[in-house]
C-alpha positions in Angstrom: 10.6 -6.2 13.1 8.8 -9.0 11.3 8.5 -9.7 7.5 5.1 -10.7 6.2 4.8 -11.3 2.4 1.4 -12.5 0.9 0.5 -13.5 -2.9 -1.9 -11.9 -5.4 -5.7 -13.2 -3.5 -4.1 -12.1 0.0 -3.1 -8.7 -1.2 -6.5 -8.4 -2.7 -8.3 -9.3 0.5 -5.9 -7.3 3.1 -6.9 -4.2 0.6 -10.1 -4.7 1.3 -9.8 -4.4 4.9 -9.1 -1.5 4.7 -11.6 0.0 2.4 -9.3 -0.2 -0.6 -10.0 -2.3 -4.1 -7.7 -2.5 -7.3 -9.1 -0.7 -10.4 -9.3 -1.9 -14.1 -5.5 -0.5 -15.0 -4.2 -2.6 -11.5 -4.2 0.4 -8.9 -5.4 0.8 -5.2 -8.5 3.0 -5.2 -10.6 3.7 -2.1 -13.8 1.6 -2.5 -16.0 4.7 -1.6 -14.3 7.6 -3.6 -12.7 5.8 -6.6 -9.6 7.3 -5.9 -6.3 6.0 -6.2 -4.0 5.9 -3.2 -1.4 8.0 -3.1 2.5 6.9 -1.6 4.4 9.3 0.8 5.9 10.7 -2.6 2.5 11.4 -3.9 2.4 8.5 -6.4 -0.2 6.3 -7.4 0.1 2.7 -6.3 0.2 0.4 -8.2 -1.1 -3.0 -6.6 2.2 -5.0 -7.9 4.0 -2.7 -6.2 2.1 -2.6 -3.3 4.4 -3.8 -0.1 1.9 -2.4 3.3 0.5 0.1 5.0 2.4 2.3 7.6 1.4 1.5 11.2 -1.4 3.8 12.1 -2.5 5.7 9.2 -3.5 5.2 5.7 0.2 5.5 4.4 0.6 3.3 1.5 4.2 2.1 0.8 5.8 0.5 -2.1 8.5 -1.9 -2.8 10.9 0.4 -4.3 14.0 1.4 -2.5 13.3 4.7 -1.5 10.1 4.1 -0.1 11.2 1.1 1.6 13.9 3.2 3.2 11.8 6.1 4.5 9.9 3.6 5.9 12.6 1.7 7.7 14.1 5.3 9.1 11.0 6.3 11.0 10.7 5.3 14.9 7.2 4.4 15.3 7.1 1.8 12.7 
């Protein structure tokens, strides 16, 4: 599995590829709904703690631990 880390204007811009923007208080909304994004624990995500997307879906994931691990213990990553 490879690692890719990107700073503040590449987060920003891979975002937007996929639809998303960061709102005034710094989380990831949908560009068309205003919504925030939601992690597999039903959070909202905050962009500084933004760390990708699951393969496939819209699947936010955080930094944290946890999130990181549930992540790393699927099979289709």
């Amino acid at each position: 599995m490879k690692t890719i880390t990107f700073d503040e204007s590449s987060r920003k811009v891979i975002l937007q590829v996929f639809g998303k923007d960061i709102d005034e208080q710094g989380y990831i909304v949908d560009t068309k709904t205003g919504q925030r994004v939601l992690s597999p624990d039903g959070e909202e995500v905050l962009a500084k703690d933004f760390a990708g997307i699951r393969k496939g879906s819209e699947i936010f994931i955080t930094k944290d631990l946890p999130s990181l691990l549930q992540f790393a213990n699927t099979t289709d990553c």
